[in-house]
Chimera marker file (.cmm) of the C-alpha trace (Angstrom):
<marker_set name="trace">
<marker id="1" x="67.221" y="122.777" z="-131.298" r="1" g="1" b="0" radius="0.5"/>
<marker id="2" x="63.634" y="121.885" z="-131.449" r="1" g="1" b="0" radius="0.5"/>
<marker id="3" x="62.891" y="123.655" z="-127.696" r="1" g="1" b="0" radius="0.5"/>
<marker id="4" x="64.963" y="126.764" z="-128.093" r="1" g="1" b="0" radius="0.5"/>
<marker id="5" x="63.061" y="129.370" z="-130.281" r="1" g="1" b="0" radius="0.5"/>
<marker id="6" x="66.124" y="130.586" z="-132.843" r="1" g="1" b="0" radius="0.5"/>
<marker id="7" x="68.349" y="127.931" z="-132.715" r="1" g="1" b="0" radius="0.5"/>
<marker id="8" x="67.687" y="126.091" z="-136.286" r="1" g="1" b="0" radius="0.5"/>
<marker id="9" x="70.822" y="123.701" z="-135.933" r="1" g="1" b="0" radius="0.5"/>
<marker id="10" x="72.724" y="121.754" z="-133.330" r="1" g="1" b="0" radius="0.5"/>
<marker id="11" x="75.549" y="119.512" z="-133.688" r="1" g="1" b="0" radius="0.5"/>
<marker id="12" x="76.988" y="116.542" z="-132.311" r="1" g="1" b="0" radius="0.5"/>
<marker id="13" x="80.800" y="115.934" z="-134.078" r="1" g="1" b="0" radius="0.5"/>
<marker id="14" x="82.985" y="118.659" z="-134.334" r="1" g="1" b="0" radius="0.5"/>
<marker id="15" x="83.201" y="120.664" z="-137.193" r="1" g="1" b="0" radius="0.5"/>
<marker id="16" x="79.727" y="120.707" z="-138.797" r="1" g="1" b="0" radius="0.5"/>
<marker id="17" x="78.576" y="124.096" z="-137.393" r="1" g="1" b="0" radius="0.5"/>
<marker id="18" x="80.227" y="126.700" z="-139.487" r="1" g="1" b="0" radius="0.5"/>
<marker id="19" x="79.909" y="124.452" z="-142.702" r="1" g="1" b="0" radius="0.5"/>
<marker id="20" x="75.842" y="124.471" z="-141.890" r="1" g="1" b="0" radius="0.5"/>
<marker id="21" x="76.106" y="128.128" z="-141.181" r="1" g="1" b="0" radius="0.5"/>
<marker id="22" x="77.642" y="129.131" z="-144.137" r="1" g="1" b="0" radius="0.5"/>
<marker id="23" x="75.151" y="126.975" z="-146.087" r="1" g="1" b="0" radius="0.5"/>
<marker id="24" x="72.292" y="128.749" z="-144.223" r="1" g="1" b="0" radius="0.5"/>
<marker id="25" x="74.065" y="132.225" z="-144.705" r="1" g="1" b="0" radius="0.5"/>
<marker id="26" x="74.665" y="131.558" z="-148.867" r="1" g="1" b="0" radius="0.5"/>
<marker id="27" x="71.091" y="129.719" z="-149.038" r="1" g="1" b="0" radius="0.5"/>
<marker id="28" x="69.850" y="133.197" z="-147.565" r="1" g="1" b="0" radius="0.5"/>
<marker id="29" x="72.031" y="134.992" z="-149.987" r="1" g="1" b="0" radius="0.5"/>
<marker id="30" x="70.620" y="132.839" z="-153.182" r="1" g="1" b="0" radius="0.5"/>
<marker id="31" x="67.040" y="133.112" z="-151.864" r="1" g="1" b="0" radius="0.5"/>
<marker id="32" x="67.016" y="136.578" z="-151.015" r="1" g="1" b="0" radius="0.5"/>
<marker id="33" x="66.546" y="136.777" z="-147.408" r="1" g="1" b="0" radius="0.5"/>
<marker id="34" x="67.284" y="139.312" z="-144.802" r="1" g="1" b="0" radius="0.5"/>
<marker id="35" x="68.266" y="137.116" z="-141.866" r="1" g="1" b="0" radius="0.5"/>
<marker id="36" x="71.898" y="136.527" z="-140.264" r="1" g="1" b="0" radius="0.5"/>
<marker id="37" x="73.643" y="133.380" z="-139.310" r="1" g="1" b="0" radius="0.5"/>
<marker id="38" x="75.619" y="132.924" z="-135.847" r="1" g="1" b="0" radius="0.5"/>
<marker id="39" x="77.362" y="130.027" z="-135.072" r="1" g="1" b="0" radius="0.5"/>
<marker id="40" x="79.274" y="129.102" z="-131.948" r="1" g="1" b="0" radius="0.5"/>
<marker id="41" x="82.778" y="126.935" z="-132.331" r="1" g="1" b="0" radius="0.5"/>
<marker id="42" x="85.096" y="126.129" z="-129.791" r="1" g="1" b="0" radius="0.5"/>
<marker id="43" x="88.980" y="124.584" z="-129.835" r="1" g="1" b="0" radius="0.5"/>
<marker id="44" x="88.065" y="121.468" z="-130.666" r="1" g="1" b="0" radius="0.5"/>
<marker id="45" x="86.008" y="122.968" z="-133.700" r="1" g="1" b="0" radius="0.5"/>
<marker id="46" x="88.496" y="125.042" z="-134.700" r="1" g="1" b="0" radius="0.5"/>
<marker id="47" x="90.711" y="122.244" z="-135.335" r="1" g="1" b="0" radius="0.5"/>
<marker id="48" x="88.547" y="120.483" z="-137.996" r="1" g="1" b="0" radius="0.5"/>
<marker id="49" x="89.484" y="120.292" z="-141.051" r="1" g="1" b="0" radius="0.5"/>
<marker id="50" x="85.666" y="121.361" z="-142.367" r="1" g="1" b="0" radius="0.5"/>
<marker id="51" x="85.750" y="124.125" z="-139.822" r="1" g="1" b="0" radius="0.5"/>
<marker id="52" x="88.652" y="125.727" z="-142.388" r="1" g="1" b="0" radius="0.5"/>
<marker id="53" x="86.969" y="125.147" z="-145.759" r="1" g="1" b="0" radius="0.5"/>
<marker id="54" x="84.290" y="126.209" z="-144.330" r="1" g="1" b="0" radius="0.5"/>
<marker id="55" x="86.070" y="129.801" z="-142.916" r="1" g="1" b="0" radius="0.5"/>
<marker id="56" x="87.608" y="129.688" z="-146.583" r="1" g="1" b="0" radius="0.5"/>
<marker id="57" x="84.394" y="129.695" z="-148.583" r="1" g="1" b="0" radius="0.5"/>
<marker id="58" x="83.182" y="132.282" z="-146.558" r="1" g="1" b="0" radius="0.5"/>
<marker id="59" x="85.738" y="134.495" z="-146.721" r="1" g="1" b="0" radius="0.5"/>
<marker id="60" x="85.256" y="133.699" z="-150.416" r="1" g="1" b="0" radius="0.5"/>
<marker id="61" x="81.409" y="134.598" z="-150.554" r="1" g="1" b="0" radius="0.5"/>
<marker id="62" x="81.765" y="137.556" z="-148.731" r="1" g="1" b="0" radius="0.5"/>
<marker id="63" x="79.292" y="136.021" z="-146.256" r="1" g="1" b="0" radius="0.5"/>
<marker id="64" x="78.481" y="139.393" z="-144.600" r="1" g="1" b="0" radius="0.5"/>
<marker id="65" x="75.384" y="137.871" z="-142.882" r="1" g="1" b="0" radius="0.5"/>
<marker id="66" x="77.622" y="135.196" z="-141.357" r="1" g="1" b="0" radius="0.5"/>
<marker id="67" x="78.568" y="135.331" z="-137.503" r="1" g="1" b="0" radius="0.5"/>
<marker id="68" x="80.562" y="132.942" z="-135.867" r="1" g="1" b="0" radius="0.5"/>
<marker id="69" x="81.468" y="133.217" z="-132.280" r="1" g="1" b="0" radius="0.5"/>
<marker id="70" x="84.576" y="131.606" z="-131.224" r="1" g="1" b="0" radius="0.5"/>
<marker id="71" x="85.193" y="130.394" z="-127.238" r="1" g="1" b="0" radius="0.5"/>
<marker id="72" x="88.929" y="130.672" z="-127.223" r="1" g="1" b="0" radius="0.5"/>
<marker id="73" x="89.874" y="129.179" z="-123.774" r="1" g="1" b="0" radius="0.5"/>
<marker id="74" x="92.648" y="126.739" z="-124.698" r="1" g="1" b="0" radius="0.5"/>
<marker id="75" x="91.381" y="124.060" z="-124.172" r="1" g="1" b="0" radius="0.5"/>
<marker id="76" x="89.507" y="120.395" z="-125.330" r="1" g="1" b="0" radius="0.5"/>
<marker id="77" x="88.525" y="117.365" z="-124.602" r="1" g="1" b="0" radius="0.5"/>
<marker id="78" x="91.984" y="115.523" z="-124.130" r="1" g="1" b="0" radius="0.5"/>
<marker id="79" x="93.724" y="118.801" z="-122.420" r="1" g="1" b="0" radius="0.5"/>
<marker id="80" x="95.197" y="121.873" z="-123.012" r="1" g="1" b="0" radius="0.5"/>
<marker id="81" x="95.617" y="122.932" z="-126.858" r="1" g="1" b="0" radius="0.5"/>
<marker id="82" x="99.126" y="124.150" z="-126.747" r="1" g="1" b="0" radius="0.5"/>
<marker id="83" x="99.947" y="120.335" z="-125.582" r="1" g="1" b="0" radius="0.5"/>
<marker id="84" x="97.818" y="118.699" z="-128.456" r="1" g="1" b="0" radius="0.5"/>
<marker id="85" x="97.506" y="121.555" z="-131.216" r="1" g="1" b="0" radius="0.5"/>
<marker id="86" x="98.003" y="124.810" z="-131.302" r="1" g="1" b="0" radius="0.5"/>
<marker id="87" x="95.486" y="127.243" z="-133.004" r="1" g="1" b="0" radius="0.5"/>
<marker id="88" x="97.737" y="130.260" z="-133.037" r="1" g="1" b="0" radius="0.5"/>
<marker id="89" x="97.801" y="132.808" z="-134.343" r="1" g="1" b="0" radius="0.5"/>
<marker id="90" x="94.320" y="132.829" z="-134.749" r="1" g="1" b="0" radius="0.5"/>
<marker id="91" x="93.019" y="136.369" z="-135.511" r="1" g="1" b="0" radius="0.5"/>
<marker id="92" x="95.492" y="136.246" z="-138.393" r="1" g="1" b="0" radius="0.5"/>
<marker id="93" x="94.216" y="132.960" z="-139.811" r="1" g="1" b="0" radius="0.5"/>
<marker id="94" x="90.891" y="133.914" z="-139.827" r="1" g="1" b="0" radius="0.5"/>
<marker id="95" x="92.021" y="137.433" z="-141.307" r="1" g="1" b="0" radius="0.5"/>
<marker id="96" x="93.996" y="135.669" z="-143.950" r="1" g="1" b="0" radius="0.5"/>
<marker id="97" x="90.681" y="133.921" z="-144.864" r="1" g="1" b="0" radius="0.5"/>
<marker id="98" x="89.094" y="137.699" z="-145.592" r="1" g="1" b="0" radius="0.5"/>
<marker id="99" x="87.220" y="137.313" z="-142.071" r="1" g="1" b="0" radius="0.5"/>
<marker id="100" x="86.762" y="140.713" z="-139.745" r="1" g="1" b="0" radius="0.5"/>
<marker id="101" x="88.096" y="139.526" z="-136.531" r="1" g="1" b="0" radius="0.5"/>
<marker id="102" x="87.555" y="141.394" z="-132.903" r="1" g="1" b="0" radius="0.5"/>
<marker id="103" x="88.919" y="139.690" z="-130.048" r="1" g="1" b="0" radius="0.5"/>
<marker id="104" x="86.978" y="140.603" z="-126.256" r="1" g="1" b="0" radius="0.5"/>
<marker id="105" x="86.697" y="139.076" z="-122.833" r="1" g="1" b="0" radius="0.5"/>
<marker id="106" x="84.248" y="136.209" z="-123.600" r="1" g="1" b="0" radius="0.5"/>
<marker id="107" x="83.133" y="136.391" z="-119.231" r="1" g="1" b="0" radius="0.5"/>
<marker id="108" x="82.148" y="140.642" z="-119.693" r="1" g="1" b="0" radius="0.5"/>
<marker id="109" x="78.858" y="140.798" z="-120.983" r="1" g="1" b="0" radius="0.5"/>
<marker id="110" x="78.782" y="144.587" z="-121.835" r="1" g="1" b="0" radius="0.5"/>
<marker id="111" x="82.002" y="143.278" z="-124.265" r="1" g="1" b="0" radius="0.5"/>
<marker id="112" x="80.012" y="140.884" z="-125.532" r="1" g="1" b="0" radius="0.5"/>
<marker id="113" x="77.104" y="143.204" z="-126.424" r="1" g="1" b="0" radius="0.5"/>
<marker id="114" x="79.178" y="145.805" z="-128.284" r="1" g="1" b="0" radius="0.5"/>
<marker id="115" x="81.179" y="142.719" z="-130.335" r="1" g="1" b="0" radius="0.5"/>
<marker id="116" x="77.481" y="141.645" z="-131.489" r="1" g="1" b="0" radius="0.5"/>
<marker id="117" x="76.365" y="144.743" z="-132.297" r="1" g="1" b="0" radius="0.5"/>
<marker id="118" x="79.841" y="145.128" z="-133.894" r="1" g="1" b="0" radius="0.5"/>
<marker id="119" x="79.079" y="142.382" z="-136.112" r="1" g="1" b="0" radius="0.5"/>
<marker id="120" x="75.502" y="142.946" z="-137.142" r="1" g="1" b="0" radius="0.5"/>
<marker id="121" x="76.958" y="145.808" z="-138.381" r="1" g="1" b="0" radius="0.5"/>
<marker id="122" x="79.801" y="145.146" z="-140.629" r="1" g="1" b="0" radius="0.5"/>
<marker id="123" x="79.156" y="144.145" z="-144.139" r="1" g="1" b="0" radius="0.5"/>
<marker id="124" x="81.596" y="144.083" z="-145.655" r="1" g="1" b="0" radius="0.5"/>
<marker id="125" x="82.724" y="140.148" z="-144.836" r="1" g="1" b="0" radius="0.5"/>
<marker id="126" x="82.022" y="137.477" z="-142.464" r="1" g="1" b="0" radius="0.5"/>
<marker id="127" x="82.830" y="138.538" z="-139.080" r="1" g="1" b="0" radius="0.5"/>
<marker id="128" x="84.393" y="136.319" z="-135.970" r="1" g="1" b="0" radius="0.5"/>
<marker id="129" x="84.034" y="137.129" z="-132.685" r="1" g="1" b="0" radius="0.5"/>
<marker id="130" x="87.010" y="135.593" z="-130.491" r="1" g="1" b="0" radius="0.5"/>
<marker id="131" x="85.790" y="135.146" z="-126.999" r="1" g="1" b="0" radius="0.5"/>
<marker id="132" x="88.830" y="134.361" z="-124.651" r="1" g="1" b="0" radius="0.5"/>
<marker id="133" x="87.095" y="132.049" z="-121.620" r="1" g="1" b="0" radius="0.5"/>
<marker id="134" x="88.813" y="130.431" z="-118.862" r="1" g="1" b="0" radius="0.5"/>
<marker id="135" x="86.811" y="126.879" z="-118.625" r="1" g="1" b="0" radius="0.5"/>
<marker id="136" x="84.765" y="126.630" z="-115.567" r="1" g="1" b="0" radius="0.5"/>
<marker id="137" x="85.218" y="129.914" z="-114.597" r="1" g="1" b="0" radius="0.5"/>
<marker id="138" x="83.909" y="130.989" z="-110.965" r="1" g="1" b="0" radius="0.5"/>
<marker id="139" x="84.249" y="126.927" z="-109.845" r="1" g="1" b="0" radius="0.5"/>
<marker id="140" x="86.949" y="126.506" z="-107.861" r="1" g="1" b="0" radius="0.5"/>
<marker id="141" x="86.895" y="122.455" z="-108.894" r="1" g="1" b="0" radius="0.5"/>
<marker id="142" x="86.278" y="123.306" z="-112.393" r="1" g="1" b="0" radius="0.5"/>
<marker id="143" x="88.595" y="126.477" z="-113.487" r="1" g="1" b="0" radius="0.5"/>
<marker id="144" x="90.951" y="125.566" z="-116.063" r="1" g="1" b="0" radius="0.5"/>
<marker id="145" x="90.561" y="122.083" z="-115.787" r="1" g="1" b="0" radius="0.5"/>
<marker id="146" x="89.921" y="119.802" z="-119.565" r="1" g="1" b="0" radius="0.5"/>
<marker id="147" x="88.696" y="116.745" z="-116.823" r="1" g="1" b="0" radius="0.5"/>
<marker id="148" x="85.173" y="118.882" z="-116.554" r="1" g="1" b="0" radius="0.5"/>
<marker id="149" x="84.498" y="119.054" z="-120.668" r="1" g="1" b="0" radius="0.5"/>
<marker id="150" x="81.523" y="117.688" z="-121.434" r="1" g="1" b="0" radius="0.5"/>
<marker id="151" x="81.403" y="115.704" z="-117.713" r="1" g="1" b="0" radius="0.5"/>
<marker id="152" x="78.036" y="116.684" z="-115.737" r="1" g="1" b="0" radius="0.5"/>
<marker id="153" x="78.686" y="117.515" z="-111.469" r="1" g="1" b="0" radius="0.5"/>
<marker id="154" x="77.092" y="115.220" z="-108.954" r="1" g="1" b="0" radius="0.5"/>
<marker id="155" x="74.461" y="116.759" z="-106.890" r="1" g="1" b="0" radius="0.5"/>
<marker id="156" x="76.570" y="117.962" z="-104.371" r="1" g="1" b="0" radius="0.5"/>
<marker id="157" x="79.766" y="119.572" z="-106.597" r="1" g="1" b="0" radius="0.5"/>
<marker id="158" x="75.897" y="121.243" z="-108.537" r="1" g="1" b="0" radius="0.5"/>
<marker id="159" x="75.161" y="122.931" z="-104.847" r="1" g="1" b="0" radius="0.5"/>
<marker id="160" x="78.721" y="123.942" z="-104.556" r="1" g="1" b="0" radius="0.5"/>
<marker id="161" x="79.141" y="125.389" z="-107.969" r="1" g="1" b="0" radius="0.5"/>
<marker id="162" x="76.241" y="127.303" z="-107.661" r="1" g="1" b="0" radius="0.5"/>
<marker id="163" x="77.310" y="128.587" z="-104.103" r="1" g="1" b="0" radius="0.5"/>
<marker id="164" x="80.611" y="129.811" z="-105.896" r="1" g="1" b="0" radius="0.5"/>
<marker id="165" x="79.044" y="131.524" z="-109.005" r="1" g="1" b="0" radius="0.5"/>
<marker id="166" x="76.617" y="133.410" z="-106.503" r="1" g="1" b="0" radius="0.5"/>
<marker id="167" x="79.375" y="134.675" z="-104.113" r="1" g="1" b="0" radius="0.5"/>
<marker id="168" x="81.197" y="135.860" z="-107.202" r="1" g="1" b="0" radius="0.5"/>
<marker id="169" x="78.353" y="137.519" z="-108.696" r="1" g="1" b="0" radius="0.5"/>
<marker id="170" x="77.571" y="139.425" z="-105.291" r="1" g="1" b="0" radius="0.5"/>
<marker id="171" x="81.326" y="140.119" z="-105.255" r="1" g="1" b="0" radius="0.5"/>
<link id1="1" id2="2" r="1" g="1" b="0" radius="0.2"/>
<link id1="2" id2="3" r="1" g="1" b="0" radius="0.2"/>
<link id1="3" id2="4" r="1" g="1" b="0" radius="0.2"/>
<link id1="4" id2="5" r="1" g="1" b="0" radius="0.2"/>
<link id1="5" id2="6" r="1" g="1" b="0" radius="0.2"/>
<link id1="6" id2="7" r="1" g="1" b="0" radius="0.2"/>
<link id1="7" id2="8" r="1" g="1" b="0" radius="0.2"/>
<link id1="8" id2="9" r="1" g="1" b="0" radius="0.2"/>
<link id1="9" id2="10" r="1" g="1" b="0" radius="0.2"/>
<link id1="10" id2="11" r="1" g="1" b="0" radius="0.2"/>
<link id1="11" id2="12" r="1" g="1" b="0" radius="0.2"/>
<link id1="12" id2="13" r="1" g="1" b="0" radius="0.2"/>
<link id1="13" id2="14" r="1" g="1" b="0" radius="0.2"/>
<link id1="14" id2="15" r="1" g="1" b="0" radius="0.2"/>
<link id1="15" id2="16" r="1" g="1" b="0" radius="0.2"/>
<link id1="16" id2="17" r="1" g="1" b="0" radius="0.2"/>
<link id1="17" id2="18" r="1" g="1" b="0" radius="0.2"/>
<link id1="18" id2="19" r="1" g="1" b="0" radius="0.2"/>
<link id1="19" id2="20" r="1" g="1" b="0" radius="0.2"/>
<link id1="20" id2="21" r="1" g="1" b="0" radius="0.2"/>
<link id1="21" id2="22" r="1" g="1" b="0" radius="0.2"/>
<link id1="22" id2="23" r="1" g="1" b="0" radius="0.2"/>
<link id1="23" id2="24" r="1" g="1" b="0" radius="0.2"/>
<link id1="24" id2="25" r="1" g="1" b="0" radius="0.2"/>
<link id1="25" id2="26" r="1" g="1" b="0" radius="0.2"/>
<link id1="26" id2="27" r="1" g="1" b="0" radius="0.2"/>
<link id1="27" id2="28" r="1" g="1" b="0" radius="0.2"/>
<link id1="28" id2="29" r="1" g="1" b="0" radius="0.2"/>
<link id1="29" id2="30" r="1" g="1" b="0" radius="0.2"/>
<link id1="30" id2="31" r="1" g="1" b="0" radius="0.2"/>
<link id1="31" id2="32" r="1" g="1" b="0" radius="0.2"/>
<link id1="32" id2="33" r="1" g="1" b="0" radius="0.2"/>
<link id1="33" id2="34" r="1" g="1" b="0" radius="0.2"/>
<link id1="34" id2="35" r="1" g="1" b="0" radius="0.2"/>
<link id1="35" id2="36" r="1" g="1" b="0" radius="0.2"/>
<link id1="36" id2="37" r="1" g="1" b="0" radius="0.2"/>
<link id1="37" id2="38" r="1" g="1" b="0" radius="0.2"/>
<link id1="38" id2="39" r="1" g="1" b="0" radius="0.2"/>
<link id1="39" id2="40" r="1" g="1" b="0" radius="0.2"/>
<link id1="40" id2="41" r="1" g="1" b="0" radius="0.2"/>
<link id1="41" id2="42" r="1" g="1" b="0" radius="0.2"/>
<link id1="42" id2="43" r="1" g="1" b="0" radius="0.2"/>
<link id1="43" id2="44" r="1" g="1" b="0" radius="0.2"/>
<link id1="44" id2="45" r="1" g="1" b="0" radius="0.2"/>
<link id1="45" id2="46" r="1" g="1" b="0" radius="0.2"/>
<link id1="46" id2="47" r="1" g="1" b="0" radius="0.2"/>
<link id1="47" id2="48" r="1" g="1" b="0" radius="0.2"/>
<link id1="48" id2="49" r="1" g="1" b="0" radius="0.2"/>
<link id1="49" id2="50" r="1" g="1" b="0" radius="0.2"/>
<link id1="50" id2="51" r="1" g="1" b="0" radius="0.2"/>
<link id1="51" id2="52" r="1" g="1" b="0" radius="0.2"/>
<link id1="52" id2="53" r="1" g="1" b="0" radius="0.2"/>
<link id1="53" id2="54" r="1" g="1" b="0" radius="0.2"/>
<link id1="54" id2="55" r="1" g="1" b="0" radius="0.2"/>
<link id1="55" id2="56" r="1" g="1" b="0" radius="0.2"/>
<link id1="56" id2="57" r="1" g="1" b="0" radius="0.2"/>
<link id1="57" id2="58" r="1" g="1" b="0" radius="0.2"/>
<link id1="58" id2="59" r="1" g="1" b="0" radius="0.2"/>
<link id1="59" id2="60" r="1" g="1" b="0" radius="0.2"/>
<link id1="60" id2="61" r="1" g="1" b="0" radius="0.2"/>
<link id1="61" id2="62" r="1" g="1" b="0" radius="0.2"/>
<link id1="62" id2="63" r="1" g="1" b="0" radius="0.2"/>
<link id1="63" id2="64" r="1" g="1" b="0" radius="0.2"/>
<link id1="64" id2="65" r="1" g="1" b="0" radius="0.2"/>
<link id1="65" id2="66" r="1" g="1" b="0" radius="0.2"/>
<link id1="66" id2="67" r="1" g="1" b="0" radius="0.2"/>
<link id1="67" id2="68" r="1" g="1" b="0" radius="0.2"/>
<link id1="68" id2="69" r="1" g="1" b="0" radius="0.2"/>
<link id1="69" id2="70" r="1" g="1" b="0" radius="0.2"/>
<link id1="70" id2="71" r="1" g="1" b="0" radius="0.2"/>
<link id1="71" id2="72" r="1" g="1" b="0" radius="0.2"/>
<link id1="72" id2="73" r="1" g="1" b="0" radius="0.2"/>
<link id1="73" id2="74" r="1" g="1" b="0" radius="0.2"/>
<link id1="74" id2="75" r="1" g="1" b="0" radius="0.2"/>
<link id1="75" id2="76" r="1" g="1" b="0" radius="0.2"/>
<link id1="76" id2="77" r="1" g="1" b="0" radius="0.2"/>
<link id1="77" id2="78" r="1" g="1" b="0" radius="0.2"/>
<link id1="78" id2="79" r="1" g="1" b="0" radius="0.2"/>
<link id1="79" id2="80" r="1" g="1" b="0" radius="0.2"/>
<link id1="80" id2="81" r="1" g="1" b="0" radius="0.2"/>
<link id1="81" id2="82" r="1" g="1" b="0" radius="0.2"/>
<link id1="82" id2="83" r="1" g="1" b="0" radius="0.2"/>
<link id1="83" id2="84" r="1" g="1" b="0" radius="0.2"/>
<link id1="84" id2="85" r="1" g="1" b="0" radius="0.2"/>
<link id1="85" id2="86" r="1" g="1" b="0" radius="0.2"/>
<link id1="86" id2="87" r="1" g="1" b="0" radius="0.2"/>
<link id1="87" id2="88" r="1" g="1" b="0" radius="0.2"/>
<link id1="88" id2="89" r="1" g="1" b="0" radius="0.2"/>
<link id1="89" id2="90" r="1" g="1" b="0" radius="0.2"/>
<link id1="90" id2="91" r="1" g="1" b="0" radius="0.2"/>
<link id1="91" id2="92" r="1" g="1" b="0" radius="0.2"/>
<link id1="92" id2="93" r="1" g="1" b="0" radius="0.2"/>
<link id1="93" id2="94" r="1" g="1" b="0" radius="0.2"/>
<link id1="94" id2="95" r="1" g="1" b="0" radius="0.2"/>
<link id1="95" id2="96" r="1" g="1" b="0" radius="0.2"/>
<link id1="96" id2="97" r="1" g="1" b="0" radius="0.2"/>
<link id1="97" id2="98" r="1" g="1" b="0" radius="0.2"/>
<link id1="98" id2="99" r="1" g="1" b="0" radius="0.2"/>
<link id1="99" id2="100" r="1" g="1" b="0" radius="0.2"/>
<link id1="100" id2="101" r="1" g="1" b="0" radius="0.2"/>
<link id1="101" id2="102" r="1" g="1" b="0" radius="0.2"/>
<link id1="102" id2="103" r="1" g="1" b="0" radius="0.2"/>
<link id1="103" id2="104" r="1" g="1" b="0" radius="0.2"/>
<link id1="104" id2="105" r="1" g="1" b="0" radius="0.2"/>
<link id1="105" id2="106" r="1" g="1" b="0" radius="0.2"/>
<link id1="106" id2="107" r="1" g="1" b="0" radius="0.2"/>
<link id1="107" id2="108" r="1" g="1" b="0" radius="0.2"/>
<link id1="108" id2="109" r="1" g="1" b="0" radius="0.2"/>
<link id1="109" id2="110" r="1" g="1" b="0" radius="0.2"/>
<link id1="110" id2="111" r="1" g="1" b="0" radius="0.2"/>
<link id1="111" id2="112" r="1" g="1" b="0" radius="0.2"/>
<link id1="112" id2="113" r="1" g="1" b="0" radius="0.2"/>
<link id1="113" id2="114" r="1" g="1" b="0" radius="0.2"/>
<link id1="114" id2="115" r="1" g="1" b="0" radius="0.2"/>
<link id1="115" id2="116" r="1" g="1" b="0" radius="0.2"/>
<link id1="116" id2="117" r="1" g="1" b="0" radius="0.2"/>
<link id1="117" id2="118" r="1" g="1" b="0" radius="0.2"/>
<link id1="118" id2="119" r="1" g="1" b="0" radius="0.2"/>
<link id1="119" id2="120" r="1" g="1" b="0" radius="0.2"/>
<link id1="120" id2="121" r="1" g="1" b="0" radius="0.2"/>
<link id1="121" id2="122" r="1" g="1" b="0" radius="0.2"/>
<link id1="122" id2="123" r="1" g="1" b="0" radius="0.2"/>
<link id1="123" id2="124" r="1" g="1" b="0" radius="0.2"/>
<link id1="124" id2="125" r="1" g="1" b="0" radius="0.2"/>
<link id1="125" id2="126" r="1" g="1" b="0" radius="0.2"/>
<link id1="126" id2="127" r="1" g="1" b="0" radius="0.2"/>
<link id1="127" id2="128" r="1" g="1" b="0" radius="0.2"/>
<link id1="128" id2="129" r="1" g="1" b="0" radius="0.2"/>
<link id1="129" id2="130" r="1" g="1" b="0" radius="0.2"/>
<link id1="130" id2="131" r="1" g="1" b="0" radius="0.2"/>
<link id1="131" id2="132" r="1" g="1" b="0" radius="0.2"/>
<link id1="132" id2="133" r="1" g="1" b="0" radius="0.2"/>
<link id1="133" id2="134" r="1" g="1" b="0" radius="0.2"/>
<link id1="134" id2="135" r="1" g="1" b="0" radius="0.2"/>
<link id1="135" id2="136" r="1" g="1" b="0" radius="0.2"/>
<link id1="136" id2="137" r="1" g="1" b="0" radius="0.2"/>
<link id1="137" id2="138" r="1" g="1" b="0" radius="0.2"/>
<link id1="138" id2="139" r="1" g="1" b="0" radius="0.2"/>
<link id1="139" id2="140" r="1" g="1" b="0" radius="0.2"/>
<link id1="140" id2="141" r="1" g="1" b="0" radius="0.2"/>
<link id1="141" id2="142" r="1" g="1" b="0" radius="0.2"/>
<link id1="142" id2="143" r="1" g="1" b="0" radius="0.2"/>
<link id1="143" id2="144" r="1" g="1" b="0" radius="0.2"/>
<link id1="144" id2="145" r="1" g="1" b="0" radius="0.2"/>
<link id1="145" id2="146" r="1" g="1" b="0" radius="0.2"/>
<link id1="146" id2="147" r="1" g="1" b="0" radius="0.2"/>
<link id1="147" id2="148" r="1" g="1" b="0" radius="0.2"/>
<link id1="148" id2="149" r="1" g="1" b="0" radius="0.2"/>
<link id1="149" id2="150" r="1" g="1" b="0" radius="0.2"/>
<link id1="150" id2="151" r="1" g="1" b="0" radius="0.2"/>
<link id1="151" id2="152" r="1" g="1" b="0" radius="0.2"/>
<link id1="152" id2="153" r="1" g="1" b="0" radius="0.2"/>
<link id1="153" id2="154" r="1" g="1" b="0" radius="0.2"/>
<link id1="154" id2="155" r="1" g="1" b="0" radius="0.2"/>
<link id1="155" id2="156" r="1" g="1" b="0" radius="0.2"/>
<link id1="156" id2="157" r="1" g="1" b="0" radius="0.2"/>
<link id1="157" id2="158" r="1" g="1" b="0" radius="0.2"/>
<link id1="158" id2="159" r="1" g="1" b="0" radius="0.2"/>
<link id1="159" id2="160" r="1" g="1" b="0" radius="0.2"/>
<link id1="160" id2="161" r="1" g="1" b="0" radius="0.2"/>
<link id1="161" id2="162" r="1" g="1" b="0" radius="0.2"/>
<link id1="162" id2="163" r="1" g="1" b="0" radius="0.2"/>
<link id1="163" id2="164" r="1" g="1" b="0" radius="0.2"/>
<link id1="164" id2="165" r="1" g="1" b="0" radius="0.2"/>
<link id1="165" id2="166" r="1" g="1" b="0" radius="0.2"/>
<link id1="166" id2="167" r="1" g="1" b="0" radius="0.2"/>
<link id1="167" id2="168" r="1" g="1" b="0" radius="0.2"/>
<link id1="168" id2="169" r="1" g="1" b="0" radius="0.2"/>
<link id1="169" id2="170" r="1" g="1" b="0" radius="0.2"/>
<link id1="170" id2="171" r="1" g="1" b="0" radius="0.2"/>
</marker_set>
């Protein structure tokens, strides 16, 4: 956080991003300022049990300054989600918590775009972004597989990677 120009918080244990980010979106509320709050979550987040009081309180506040970005690819640390624990339905959970939800193609960057200007937007509520990824995408070593979360590639599965995303993006 301290080399990346915009990036106020990082976080180590799961679940302590959107509670921060809502604090930072209400503190911005209470103090008057004109700034907006995105935070990035993931499966494993999404499971916490802060990640929902969190969701809940701002739903609550109204948090209309409040972005939170969700990569939906099914998957965490110890495997697949639909073996460990489920998150769906999750555009209705998060609309039950008084969210606006839009769901895109997390890998299509003009998607991506349009859902952020989407959000900067609306204000009438929070807003979540639901980015479906497939993990590892463009690897052929790494797609879909839980084994590569959080594990760094040797130098020689880097070189190959790389050789894979750059055929694809030629492709």
């Amino acid at each position: 956080m301290t080399k990346t120009p915009g990036v106020d918080m990082t976080t180590g244990p799961l679940g302590n991003g959107l509670g921060a980010g809502v604090g930072m979106a209400l503190g911005a509320r209470i103090t008057g300022r004109k700034f907006r709050v995105f935070v990035l979550i993931g499966d494993g987040d999404a499971q916490e049990g802060c990640t929902w009081e969190a969701s809940m309180l701002a739903g609550f506040q109204k948090l209309s300054n409040l972005v939170c970005i969700y990569d939906y690819n099914h998957s965490q640390v110890d495997g697949p989600t639909y073996e460990i624990l489920s998150l769906d339905p999750v555009v209705e959970k998060w609309q039950a918590f008084n969210w606006a939800v839009r769901v895109i193609d997390g890998h299509d960057m003009p998607d991506i775009l349009d859902a952020l200007a989407w959000a900067v937007e609306h204000r009438d509520s929070p807003s979540l972004i639901v980015a479906k990824t497939i993990k590892g995408k463009g690897v052929s070593f790494m797609e879909d597989q839980a084994a590569w979360h959080g594990k760094a590639p040797n130098v020689e599965q880097a070189e190959q990677a790389l050789k894979e995303l750059m055929q694809e993006e030629q492709a």
